[in-house]
FIBARO-109107 format. One record per residue (C-alpha): residue number from 1; chain; x negated, y, z. Coordinates in Angstrom, 3 decimals, decimal comma. Layout:
- seq;mol;x;y;z
- NUM;A;X;Y;Z
...
***
This chain:
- seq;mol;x;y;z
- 1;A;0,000;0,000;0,000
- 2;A;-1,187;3,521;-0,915
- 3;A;0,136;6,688;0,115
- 4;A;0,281;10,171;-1,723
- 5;A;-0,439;13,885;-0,634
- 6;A;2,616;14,470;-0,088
- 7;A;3,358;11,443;2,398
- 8;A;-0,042;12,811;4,154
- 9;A;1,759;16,521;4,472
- 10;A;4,966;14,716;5,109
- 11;A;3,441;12,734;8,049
- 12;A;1,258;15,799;9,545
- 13;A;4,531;17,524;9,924
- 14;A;5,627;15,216;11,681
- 15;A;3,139;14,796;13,754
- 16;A;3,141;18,322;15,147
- 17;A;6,646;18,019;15,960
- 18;A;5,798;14,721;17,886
- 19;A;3,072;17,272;19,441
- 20;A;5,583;19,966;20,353
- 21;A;8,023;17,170;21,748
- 22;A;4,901;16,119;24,098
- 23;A;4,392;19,622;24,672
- 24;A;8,030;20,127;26,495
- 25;A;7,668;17,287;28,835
- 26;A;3,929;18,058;29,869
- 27;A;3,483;21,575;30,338
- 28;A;6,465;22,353;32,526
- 29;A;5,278;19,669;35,013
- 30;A;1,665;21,199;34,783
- 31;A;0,512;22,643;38,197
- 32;A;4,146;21,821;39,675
- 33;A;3,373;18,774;42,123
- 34;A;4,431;16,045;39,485
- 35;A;4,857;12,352;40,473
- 36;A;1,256;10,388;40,952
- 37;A;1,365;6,343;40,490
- 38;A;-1,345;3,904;40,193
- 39;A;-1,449;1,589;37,455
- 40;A;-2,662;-1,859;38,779
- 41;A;-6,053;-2,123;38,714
- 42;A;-9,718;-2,704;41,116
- 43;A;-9,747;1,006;41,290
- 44;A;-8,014;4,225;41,418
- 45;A;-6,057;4,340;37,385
- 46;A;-3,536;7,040;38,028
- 47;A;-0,117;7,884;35,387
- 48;A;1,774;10,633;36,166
- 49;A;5,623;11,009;35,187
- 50;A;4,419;13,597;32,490
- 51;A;2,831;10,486;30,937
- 52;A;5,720;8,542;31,147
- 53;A;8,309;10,602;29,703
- 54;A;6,278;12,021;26,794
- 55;A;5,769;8,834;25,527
- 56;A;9,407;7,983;26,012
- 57;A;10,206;10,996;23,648
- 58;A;7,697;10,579;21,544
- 59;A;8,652;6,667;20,768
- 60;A;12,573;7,864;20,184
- 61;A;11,526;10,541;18,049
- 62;A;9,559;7,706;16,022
- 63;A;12,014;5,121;16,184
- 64;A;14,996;7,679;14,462
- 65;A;12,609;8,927;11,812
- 66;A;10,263;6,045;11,288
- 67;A;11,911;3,030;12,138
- 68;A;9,770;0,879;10,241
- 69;A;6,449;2,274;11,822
- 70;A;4,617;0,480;14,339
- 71;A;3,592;2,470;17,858
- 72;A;0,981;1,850;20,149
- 73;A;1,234;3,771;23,143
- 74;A;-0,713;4,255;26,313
- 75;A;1,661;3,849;28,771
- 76;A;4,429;1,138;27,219
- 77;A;1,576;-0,932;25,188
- 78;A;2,493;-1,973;21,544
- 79;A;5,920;-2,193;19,007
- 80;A;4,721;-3,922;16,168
- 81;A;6,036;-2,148;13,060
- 82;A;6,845;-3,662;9,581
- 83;A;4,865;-1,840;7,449
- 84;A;0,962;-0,817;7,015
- 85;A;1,714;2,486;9,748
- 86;A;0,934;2,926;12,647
- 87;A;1,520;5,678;15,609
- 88;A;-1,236;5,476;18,546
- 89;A;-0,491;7,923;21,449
- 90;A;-1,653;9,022;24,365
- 91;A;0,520;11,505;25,687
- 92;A;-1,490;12,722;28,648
- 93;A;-5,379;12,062;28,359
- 94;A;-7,304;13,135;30,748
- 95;A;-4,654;12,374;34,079
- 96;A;-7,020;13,090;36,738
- 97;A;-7,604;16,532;34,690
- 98;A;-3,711;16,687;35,112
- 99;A;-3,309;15,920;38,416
- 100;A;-5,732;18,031;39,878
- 101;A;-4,523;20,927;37,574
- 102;A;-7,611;21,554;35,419
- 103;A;-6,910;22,163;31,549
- 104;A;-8,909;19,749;30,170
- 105;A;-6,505;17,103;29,484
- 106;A;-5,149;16,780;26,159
- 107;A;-2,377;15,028;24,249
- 108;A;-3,523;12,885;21,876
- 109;A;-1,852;11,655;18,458
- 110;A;-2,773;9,704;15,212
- 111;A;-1,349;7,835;12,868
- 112;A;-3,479;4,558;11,277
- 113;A;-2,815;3,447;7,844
- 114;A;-4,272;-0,103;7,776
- 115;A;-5,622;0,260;11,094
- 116;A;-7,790;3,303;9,705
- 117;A;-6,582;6,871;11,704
- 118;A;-5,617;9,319;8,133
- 119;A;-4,303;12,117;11,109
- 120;A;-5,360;13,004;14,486
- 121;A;-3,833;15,548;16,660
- 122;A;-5,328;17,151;19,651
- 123;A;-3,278;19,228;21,712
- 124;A;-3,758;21,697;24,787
- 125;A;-0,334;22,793;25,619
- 126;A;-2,186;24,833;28,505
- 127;A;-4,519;27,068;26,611
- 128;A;-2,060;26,721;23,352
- 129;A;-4,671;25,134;21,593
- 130;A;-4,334;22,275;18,613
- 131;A;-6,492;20,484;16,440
- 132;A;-5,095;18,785;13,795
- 133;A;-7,420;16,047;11,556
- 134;A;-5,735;15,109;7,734
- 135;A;-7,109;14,736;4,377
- 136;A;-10,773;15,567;5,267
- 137;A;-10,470;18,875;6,798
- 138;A;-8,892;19,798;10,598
- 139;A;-7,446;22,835;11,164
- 140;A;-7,546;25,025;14,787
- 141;A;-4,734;26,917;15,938
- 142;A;-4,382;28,596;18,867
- 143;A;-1,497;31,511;19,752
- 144;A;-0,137;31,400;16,906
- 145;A;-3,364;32,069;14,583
- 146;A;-5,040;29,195;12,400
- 147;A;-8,239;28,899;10,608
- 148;A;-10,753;25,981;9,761
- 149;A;-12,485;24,365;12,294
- 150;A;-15,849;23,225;11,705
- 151;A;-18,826;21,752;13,867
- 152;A;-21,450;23,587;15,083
- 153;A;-23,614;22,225;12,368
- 154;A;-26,762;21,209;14,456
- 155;A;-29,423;19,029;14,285
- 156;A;-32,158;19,216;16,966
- 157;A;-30,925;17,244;19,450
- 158;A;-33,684;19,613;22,126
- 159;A;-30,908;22,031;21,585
- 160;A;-27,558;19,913;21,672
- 161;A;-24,926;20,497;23,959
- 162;A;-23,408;17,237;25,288
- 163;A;-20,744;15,900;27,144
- 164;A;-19,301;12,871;28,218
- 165;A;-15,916;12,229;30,881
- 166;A;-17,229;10,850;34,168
- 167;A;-20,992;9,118;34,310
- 168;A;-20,367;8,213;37,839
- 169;A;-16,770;6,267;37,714
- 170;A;-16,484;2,710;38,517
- 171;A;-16,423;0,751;35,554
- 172;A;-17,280;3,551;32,925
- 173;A;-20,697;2,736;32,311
- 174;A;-22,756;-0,467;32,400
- 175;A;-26,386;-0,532;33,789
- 176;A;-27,564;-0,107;30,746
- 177;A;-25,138;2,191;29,062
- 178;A;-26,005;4,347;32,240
- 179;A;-29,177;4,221;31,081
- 180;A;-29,134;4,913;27,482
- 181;A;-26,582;7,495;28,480
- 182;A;-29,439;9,266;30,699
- 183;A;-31,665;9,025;27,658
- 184;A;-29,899;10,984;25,737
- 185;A;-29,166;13,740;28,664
- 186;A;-32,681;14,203;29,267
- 187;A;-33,943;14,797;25,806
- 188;A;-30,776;17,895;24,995
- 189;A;-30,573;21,284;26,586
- 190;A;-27,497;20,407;28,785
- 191;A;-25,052;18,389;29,703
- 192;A;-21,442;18,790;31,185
- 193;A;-19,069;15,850;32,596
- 194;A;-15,002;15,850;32,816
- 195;A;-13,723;17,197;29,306
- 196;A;-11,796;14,206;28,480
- 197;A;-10,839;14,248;25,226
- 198;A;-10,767;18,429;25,169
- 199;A;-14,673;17,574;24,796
- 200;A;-14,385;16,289;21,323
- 201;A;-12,254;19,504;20,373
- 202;A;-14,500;21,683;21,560
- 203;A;-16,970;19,706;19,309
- 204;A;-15,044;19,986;16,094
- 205;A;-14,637;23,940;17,203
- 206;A;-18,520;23,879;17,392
- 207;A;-18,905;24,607;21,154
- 208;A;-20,266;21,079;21,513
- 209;A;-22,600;19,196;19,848
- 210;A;-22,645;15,616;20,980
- 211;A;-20,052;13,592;23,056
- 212;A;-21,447;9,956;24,325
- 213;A;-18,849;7,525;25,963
- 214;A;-17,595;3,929;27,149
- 215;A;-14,596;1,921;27,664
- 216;A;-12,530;3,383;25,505
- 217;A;-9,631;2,047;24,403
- 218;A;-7,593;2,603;20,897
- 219;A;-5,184;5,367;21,949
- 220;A;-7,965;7,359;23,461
- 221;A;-10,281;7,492;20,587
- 222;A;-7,792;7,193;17,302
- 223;A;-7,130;10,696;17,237
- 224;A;-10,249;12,213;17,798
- 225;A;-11,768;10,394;14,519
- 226;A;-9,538;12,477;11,844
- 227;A;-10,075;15,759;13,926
- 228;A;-14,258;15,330;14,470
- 229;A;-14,982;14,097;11,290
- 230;A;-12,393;16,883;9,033
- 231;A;-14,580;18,808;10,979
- 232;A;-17,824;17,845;9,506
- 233;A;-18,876;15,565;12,422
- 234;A;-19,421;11,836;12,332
- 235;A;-17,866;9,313;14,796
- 236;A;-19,236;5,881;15,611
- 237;A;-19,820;3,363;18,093
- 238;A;-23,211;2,653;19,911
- 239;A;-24,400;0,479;16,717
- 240;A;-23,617;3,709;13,868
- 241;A;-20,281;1,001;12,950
- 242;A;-17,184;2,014;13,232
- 243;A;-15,251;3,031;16,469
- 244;A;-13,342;-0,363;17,715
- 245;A;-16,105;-2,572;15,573
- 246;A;-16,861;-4,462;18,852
- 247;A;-14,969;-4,139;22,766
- 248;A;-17,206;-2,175;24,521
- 249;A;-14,961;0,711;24,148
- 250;A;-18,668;2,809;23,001
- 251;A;-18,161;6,260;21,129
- 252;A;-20,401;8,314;19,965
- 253;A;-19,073;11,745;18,251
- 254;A;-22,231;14,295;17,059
- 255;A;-21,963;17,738;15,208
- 256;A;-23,900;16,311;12,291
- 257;A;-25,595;12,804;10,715
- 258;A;-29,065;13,649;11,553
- 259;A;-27,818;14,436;15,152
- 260;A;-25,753;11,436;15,373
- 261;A;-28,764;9,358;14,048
- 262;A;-30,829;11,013;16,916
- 263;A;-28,715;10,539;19,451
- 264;A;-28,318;6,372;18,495
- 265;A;-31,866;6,165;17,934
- 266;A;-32,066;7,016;22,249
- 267;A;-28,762;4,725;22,730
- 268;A;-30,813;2,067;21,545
- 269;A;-34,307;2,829;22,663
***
């Protein structure tokens, strides 16, 4: 199956109304004392009700307009679809960001054709910030004015900025991920921890350079790919194959291919 430019455009709308539908369940329970559960787990995995009833809107919105489409969601798992589409969502990533009220969480949505992500959506309902991945280019608005986004275009790693969510977490980082993580952080100019997934749209806006994580899983990665690399960045796993090649959950996300090729030659050092 093959799709035109005019599915693409027809889709991308779509998806920004799935983005503004996200938008009126998060925000309003921003900084208001929403509802805190933990997901079963060894340690702390927390979803908030703003998770929860996103996705719930965002999966009827789907289901009425796209019936046929498949979803994969972070919160309610997988609904196998009939055709070669597919919607991954995370409604809320970054839920410690949300919970203790710093706006670095961001909604995240894409939509795979044959498992490869064609859109990606990144939105800050905060700030009023989106990033939106399609056809090879990603475009930045934010209050109400848009304009290309575009990477920072670096290459000297001695000068990158880089970022990653929480080195320190239980279960984020193997021994030796930790290690090829710190690698990498000692040969740039700085590093700063907790963006979430705000990190990679700061990188597509140029503000980063280099964003180096683990244990990922699909819906927290299939949007950024669109977004980074319409941007004129490159996305990969650990190995320079594509993101979900193996389960590690490994992404790396770099301004340019000679920083990218850099950064993996430390990773694997």
């Amino acid at each position: 199956m093959t799709f035109s430019p005019q599915d693409l455009q027809e889709f991308s709308s779509f998806a920004l109304r799935l983005a503004d539908a996200a938008r009126a369940e998060t925000l309003p329970r921003f900084r208001k004392g929403t509802t805190i559960f933990n997901k079963a787990g060894p340690w702390f995995d927390p979803v908030t009700d703003a998770d929860r009833e996103a996705e719930r809107a965002l999966r009827r919105m789907i289901e009425k307009i796209y019936p046929r489409h498949g979803v994969l969601g972070e919160e309610f798992g997988e609904t196998p679809g009939d055709e070669a589409w597919r919607w991954v969502l995370d409604p809320v990533d970054g839920t410690r960001a949300f919970m203790c009220g710093t706006p670095s969480w961001a909604t995240l949505i894409a939509l795979e054709h044959d498992a490869s992500p064609v859109i990606g959506v990144i939105d800050q309902p905060f700030t009023d910030e989106r990033w939106v991945g399609a056809g090879g280019k990603t475009l930045y608005t934010h209050r109400g004015e848009t304009s290309f986004a575009k990477t920072s275009g670096l290459t000297d790693i001695a000068k990158a900025r880089l970022s990653t969510t929480d080195p320190l977490a239980s279960g984020y980082f193997s021994d030796a991920e930790a290690a090829a993580f710190a690698r990498v952080a000692k040969a740039a100019r700085v590093a700063r921890f907790s963006l979430d997934a705000y990190a990679y749209a700061l990188l597509a806006s140029g503000e980063l350079d280099l964003v180096i994580e683990s244990s990922l899983q699909r819906h927290d990665y299939a949007a950024l790919i669109p977004v980074v690399e319409g941007a004129g960045g490159v996305v990969t796993n650990w190995q320079g194959q594509p993101p979900g090649s193996d389960d590690t959950g490994e992404l790396i996300a770099a301004a340019t291919p000679e920083l990218h090729a850099a950064a993996l030659e430390l990773l694997k050092a």
